[in-house]
RODREN-21152 format. One record per residue (C-alpha): x, y, z; residue in three letters. Coordinates in steps of 0.02 Angstrom, whole numbers, plus 32768, in hexadecimal, padded with zeros to 4 digits. Layout:
BEGIN
XYZAla;...
END
This chain:
BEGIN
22881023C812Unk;232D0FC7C804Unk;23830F88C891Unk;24060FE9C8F0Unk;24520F54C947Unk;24B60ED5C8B4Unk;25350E46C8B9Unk;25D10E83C8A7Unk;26400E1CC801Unk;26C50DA1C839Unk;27510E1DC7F5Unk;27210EB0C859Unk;270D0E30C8F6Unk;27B70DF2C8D1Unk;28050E9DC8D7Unk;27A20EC6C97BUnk;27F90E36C9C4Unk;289E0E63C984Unk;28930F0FC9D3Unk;28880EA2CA6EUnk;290B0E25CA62Unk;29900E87C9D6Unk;29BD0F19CA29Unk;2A5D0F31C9CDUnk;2AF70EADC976Unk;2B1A0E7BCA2DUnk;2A720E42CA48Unk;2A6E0DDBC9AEUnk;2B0C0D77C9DBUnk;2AC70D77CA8CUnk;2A450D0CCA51Unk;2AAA0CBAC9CFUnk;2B440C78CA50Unk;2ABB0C3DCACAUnk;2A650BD2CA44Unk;2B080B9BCA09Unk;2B1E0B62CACBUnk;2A8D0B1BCAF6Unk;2AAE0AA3CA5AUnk;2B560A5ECAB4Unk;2BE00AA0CA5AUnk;2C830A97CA8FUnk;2CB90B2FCA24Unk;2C710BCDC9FBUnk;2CBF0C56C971Unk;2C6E0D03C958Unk;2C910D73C8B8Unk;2C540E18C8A4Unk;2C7D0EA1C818Unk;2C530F5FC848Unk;2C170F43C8F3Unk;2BAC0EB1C8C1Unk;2B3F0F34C850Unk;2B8F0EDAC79DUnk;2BBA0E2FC7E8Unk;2B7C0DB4C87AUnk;2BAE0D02C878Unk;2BB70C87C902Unk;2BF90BECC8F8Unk;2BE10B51C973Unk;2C130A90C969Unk;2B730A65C9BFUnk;2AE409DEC9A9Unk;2AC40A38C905Unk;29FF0A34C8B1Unk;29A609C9C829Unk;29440A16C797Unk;28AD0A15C7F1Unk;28F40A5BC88BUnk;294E0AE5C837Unk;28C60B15C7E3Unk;28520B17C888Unk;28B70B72C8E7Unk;288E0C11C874Unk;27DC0C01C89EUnk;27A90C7CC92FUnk;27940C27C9E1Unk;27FB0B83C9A1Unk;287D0B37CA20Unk;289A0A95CA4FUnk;28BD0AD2CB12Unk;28240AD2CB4CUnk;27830A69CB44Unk;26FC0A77CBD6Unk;26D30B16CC3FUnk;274C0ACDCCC6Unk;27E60AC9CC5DUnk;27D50B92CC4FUnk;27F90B8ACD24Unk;28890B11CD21Unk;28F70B55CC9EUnk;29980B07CC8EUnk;29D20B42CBD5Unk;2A040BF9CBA5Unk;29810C16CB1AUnk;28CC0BE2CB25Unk;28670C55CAD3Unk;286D0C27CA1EUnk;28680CE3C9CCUnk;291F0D02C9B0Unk;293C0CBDC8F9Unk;28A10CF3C8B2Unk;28BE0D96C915Unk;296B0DA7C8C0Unk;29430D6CC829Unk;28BA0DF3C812Unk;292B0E7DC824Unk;29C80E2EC7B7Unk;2A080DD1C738Unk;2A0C0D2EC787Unk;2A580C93C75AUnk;2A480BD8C7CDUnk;2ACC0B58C79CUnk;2AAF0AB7C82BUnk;2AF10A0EC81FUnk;2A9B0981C89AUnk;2B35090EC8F2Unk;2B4E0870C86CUnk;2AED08BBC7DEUnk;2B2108B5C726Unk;2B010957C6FAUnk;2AD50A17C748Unk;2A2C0A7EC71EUnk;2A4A0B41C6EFUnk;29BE0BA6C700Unk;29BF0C6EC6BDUnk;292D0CDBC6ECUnk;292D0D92C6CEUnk;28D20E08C743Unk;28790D71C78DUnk;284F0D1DC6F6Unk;289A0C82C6CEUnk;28D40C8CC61EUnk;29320BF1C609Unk;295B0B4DC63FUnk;29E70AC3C616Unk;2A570A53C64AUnk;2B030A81C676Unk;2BA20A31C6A1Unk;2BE30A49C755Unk;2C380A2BC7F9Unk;2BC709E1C86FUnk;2B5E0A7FC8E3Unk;2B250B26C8A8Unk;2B5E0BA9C847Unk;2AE50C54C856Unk;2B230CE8C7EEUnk;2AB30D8EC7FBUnk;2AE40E13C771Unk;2AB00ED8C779Unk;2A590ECEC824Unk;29B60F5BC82BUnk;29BE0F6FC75EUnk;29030F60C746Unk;28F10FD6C805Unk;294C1062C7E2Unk;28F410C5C875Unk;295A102CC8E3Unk;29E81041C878Unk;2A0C1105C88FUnk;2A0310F3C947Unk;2AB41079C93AUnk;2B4F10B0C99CUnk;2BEE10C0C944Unk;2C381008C8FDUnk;2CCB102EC98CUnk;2C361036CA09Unk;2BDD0FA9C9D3Unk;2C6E0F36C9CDUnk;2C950F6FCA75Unk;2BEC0F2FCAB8Unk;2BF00E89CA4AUnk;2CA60E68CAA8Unk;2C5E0E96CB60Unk;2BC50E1BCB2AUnk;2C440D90CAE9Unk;2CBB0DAACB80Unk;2C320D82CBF2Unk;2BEA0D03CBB1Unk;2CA10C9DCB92Unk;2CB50CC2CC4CUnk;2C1C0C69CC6AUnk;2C4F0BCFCC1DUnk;2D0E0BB3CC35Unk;2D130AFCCBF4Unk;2CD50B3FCB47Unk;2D4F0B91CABDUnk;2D250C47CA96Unk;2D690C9EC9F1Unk;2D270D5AC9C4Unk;2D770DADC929Unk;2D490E55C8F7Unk;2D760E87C82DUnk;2DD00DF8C812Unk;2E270E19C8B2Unk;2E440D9DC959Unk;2DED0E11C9E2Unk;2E1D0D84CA67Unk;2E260CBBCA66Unk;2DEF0C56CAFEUnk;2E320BADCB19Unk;2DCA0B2CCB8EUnk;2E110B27CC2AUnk;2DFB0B72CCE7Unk;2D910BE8CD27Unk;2E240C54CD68Unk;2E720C2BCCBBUnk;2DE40C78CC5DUnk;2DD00D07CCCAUnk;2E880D36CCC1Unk;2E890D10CBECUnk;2DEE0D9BCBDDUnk;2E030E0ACC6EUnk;2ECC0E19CC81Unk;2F4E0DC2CCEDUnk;2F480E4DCD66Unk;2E940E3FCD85Unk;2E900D82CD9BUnk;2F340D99CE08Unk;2EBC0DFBCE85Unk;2E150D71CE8EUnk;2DFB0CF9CF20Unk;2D980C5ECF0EUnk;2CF20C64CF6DUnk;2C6D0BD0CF78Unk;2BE60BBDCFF9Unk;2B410B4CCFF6Unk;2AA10B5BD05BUnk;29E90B4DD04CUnk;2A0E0AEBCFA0Unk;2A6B0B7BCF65Unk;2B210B87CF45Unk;2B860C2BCF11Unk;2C370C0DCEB2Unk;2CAF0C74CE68Unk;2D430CE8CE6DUnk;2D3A0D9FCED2Unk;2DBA0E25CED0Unk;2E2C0E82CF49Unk;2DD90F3CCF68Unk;2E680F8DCF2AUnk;2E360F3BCE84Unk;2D8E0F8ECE68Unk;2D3C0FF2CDDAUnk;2CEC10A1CDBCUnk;2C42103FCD75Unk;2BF60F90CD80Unk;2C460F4CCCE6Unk;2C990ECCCD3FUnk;2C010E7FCDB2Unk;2C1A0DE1CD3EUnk;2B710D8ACDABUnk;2B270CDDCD60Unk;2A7D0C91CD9EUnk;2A820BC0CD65Unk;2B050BEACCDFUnk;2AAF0C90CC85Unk;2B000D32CC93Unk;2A760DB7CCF7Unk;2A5E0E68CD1DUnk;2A090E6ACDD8Unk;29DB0EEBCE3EUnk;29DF0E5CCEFAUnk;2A830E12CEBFUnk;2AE20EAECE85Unk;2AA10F07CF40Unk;2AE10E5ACF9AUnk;2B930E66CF48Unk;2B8D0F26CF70Unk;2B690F06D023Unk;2BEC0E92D056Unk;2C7D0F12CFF8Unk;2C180F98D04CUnk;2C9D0FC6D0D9Unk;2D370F94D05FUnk;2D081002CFD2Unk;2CF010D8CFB6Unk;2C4E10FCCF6CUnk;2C2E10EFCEBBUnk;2CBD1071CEB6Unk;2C830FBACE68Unk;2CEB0F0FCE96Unk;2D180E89CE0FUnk;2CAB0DEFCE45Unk;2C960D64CDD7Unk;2C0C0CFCCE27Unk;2B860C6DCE05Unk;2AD70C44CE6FUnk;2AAF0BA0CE42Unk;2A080B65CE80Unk;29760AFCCE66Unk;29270B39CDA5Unk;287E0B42CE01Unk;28BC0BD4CE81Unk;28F30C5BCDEFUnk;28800CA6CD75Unk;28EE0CE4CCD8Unk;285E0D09CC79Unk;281C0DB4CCA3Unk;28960E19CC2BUnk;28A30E02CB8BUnk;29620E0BCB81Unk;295D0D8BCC09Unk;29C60E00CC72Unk;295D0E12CCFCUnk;291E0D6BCD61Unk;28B40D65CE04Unk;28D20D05CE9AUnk;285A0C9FCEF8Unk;28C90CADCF7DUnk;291A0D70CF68Unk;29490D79D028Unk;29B00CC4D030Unk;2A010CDCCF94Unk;2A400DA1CFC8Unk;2A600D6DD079Unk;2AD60CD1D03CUnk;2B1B0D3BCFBEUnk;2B520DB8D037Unk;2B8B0D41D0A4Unk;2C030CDFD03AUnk;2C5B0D75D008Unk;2C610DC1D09FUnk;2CB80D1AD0D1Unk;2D330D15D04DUnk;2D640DB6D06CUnk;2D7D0D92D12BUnk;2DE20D0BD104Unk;2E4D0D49D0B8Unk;2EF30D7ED0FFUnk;2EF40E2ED0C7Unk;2F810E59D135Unk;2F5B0DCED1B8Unk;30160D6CD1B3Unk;2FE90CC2D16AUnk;30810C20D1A5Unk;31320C28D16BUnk;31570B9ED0DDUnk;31C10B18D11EUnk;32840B31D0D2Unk;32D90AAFD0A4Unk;334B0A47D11CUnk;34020A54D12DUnk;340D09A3D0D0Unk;33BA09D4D030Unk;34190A78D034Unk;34BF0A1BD040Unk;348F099DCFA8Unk;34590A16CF41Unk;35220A76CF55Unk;35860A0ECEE6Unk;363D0A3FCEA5Unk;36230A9ECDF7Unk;36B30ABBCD79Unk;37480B2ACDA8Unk;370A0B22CE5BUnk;377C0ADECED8Unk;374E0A58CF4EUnk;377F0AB6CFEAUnk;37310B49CFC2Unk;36710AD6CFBAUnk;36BA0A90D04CUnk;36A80B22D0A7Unk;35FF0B57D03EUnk;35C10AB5D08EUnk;35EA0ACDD13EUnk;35940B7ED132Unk;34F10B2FD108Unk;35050AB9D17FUnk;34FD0B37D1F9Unk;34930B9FD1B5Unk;33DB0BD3D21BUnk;33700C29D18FUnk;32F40CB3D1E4Unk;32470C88D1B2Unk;31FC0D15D142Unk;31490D19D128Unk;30F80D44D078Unk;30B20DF0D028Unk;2FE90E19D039Unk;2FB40E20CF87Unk;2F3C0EBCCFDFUnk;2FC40F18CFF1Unk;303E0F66CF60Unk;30DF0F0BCF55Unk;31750F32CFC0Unk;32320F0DCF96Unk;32880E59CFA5Unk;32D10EA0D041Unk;32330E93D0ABUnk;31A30E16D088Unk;31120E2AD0EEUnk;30680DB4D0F2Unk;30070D78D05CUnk;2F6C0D37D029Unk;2F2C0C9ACFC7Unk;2EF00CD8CF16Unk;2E910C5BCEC0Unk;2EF40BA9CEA6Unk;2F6D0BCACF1AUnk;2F920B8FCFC8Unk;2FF20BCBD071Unk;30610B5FD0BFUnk;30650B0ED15DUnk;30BD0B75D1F3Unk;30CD0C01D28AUnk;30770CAED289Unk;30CB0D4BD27AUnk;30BA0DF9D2BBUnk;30490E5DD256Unk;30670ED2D1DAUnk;30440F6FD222Unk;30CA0F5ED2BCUnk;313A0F24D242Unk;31510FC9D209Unk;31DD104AD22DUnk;318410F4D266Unk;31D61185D22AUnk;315A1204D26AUnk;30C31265D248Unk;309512EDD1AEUnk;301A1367D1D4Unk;2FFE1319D280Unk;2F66129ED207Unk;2FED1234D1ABUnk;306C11B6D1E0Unk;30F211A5D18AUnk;314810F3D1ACUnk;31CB1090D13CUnk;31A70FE6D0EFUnk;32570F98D0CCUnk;3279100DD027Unk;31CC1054D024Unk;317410F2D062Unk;30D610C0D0ABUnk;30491158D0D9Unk;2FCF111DD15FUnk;2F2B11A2D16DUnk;2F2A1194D235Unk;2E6F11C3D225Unk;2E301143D1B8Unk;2E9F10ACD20AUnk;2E4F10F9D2C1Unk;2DA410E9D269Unk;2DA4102DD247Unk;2DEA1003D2D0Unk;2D55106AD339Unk;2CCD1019D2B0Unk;2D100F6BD2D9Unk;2D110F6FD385Unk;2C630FC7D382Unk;2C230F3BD30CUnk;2C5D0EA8D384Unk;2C0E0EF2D42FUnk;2B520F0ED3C7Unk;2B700E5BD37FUnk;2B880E33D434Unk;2B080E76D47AUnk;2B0E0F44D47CUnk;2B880FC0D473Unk;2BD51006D4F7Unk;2B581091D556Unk;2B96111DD5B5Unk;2B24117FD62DUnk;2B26123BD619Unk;2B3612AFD6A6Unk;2A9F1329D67EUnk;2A1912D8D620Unk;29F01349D58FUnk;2950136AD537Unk;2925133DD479Unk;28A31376D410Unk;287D1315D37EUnk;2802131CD2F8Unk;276B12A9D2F0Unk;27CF122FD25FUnk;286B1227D2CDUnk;28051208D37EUnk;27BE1171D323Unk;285E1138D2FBUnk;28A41149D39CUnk;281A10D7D3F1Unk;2808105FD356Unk;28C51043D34FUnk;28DC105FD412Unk;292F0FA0D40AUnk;29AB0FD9D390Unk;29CD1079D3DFUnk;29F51027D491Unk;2A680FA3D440Unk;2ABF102FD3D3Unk;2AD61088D484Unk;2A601115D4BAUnk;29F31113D545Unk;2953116CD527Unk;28AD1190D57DUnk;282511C5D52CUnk;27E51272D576Unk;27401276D524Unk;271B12C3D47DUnk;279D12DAD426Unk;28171314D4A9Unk;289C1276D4D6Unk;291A1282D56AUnk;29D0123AD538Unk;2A1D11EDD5D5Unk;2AA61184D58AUnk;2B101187D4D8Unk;2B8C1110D4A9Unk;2C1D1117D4EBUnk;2C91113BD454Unk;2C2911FBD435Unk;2C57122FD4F5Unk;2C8612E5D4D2Unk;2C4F12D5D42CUnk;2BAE132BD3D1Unk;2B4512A5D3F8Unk;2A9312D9D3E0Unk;2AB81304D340Unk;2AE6126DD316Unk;2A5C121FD36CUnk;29E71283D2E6Unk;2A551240D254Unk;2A1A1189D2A4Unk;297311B7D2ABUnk;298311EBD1EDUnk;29E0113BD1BFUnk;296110D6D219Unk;28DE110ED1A7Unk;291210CAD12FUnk;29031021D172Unk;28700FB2D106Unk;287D1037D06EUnk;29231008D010Unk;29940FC8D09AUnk;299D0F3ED116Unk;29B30F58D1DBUnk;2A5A0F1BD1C9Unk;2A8B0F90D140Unk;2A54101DD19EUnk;2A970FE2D246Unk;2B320FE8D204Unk;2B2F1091D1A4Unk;2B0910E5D25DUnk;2BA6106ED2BEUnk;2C1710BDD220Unk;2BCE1173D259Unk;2BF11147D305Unk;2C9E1109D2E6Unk;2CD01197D27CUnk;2C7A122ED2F7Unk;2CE011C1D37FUnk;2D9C11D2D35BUnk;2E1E125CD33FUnk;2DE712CFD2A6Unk;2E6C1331D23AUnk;2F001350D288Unk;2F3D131FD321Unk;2FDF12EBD357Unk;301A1224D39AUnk;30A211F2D40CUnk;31101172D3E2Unk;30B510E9D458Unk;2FFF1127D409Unk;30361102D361Unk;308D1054D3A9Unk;2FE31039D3F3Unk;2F731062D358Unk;2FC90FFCD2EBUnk;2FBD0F65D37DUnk;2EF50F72D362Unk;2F0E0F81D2ADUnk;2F5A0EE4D29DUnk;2ED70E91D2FEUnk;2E570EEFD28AUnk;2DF20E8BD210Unk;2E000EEAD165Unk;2E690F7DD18CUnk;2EB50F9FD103Unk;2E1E1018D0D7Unk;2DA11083D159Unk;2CE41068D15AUnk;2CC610D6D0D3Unk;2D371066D05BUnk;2DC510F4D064Unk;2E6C10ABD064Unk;2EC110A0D0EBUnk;2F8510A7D0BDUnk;2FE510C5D01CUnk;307B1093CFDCUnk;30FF10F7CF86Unk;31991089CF37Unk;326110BDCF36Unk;324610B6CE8AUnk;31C2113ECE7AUnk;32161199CEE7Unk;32B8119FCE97Unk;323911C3CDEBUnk;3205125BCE3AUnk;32C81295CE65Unk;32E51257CDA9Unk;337211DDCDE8Unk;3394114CCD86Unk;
END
């Protein structure tokens, strides 16, 4: 009987792996670029011709390869990254595995042009659906030249299943933008049928950042760096108002290699959690650099996915530094006044210009001499712009500074109240703007802030009720309730435990007097189940102080005075991050003179 179970041939292996590894053009360069630097180079250019299906070439200035080496590195499970069992743990290159040229080459028409640094003379190798078919010497700049031609011809069941070449070049530029992000010292050229796609010069990170994602995104990044345990986060993260309707730009780097991860995409989440409206995504640019020893990157083949030795550190410090950043900055906390410049240097710097008469800068200079600027601060960069009439505060975007000085009021009293629309708006004037403040959302973070500092303190404030009611829960929610009774006491309510199932409520927290509170007290219940399943205590903690603080002020409409606007707008501007509510809705908005006048089609 013949056997059932065989060897399978080295081309049919090789295809197999390329399944794995070349997923489409973008893959191919992915693996390309990352060879290119792992070799050193200080430049990188990437051609492609209809969406990389004709035409692939990468070239790189790097280290370059001999004869031998070039000729290696086609065999399956070749690379010169690794050696013993514990190099595979301490990976500190971006390629390792050794299957992407013959991988490539077994689907393609490939062609390997390398030069070694001080050699004479290149090597070309051609091979031709993974079979070498020639071999000669070539003459070159020094590094590595890879062209693949007609990508899947010899898989046309892969090749069918190949987007559009608009779609495909789409994903190779998404691929090349984040991996030029990644290293901003290193120059990045992409041209797409014959045409520059973008060129990025060595220089900053901000630099980079603002060359590949726009000017008006890298206007709206603050620099964030933090260190602990052995691991430090760095980068750029954005203003809220700057987010996205998908995850495209979570730009997130572990030791310098561009990742996909569950833990770090939930930490950066977390700390925009009360900044940002569901389904919204911030622009982060960050990179984890730890020990090589504390990531595993090989558990995917794309090398997308890494595990951390360590997941809770690494989320909680991620969290953390963001969080931190994002308190830091002045979003409409008034930052000093800049110093102006002294009478003295204002006088020097009049002198008498042609058909100007010297009495007339005579008098000029006495009115300087006398003259007492008023100290203006600077614009938050969180909030639209306002006319030259009225600056307000401002923020510190990445590489620049605040000067030295005195506080100002805040932002909020600043404003001139015009009144109320709908008795759930104010209306207020900002120098030549209209500013609309949703009373409702600006009372809700100012509740959820105040609730959050007296649990961090110790509880929040209890109030007794005057007739203890009765509860009956279910058995899920009666375990809660006694698992969680810690939680529940600190969050405010005062229960006793009837027997069974049945629960007497003898105090709520003091914001939900008059308010349904035993409803809500279910809805905690419900959150606190979740606890140990997909979400941390904190998490959940505060998900119920936002449903306090939102069941606890003024729903819909309801009229202010004068002083209770004067008085919400006090505790605004004492309010960390209120320019949105817990729920990441915004708080204000800002309509110019000049839309307005758009509107009334007035020039």
């Amino acid at each position: 009987m013949a056997p059932r179970i065989r060897i399978l041939p080295e081309n049919l292996t090789n295809k197999i792996a390329a399944g794995e590894v070349v997923e489409r053009p973008a893959s191919v360069a992915k693996e390309l670029v990352e060879n290119a630097l792992d070799a050193g180079c200080r430049e990188v250019v990437v051609e492609i011709e209809a969406g990389g299906r004709r035409l692939i070439r990468v070239t790189d200035d790097g280290c370059g390869m001999t004869r031998e080496d070039g000729l290696m590195a086609l065999e399956r499970h070749a690379t010169s990254k690794i050696v013993t069992d514990e190099d595979l743990f301490a990976l500190s290159t971006l390629g390792f595995r050794g299957e992407a040229l013959p991988s490539i080459a077994s689907v393609s028409r490939f062609t390997l042009a390398t030069r070694e640094r001080g050699a004479i003379e290149g090597t070309e190798i051609y091979a031709e659906g993974g079979k070498i078919r020639e071999v000669k010497a070539c003459g070159m700049a020094e590094g590595t030249v890879i062209t693949v031609r007609n990508l899947f011809f010899n898989t046309p069941a892969r090749l069918k299943f190949m987007k559009s070449s608009e779609t495909e070049a789409g994903h190779m530029g998404d691929l090349l933008t984040r991996l030029a992000i990644s290293r901003p010292e290193i120059r990045f050229t992409y041209l797409n049928d014959g045409k520059t796609v973008f060129r990025a010069l060595d220089g900053s990170l901000v630099n980079r950042v603002g060359a590949l994602l726009g000017r008006t995104v890298a206007g709206a990044l603050y620099p964030v760096e933090m260190t602990a345990e052995g691991i430090t986060v760095r980068g750029l993260v954005a203003r809220p108002d700057c987010s996205r309707s998908t995850a495209g730009h979570l730009f997130t780097y572990i030791n310098g290699r561009f990742i996909k991860d569950r833990v770090v995409q939930h930490a950066i989440l977390q700390a925009y959690r009360n900044f940002l409206a569901r389904g919204r995504y911030p622009v982060v640019v960050l990179f984890i650099e730890l020990p090589a020893g504390e990531v595993d990157v090989n558990v995917h083949p794309t090398k997308h996915e890494v595990r951390f030795r360590q997941q809770g550190i690494v989320h909680d410090l991620l969290c953390g530094a963001i969080e931190e950043t994002l308190r830091l900055t002045p979003w409409l906390r008034q930052p000093a006044a800049p110093t102006a410049p002294s009478p003295a240097a204002r006088l020097a710097a009049v002198q008498p210009a042609a058909g100007i008469s010297e009495q007339r800068v005579a008098e000029v200079r006495e009115l300087l001499a006398n003259y007492r600027p008023t100290l203006l601060p600077e614009r938050s960069p969180f909030l639209p712009p306002v006319s030259a009439t009225r600056p307000a505060a401002t923020g510190a975007p990445a590489g620049a500074s605040v000067a030295e000085g005195v506080a100002l009021p805040g932002y909020f009293s600043s404003l001139t109240v015009i009144g109320q629309f709908h008795a759930a708006y104010i209306i207020c004037q900002d120098g030549a703007d209209l500013v609309l403040i949703d009373q409702h959302a600006a009372h809700e973070r100012v509740a959820f802030e105040r609730l959050k500092g007296q649990f961090a303190a110790g509880t929040v404030e209890s109030q007794g009720v005057l007739f203890p009611e009765t509860l009956e829960l279910s058995h899920r929610e009666s375990a809660m309730a006694r698992e969680h009774g810690g939680e529940l006491a600190r969050l405010g309510f005062d229960l006793e435990d009837f027997g069974g199932t049945t629960w007497i409520v003898k105090g709520i927290p003091r914001p939900l007097a008059g308010r349904d509170y035993l409803r809500l007290l279910r809805d905690t219940l419900e959150e606190l189940q979740g606890i140990g399943k997909s979400r941390t205590v904190a998490e959940v903690i505060e998900d119920i102080l936002t449903r306090i603080a939102c069941h606890s002020v003024v729903r819909g409409e309801h009229s202010l005075s004068v002083s209770e606007i004067e008085a919400l707008f006090r505790q605004m501007d004492a309010t960390d991050f209120s320019t949105n509510c817990p729920h990441g809705r915004p708080v204000l908005q800002r309509i110019t003179l000049g839309e307005i006048e758009k509107m009334f089609k007035r020039s």
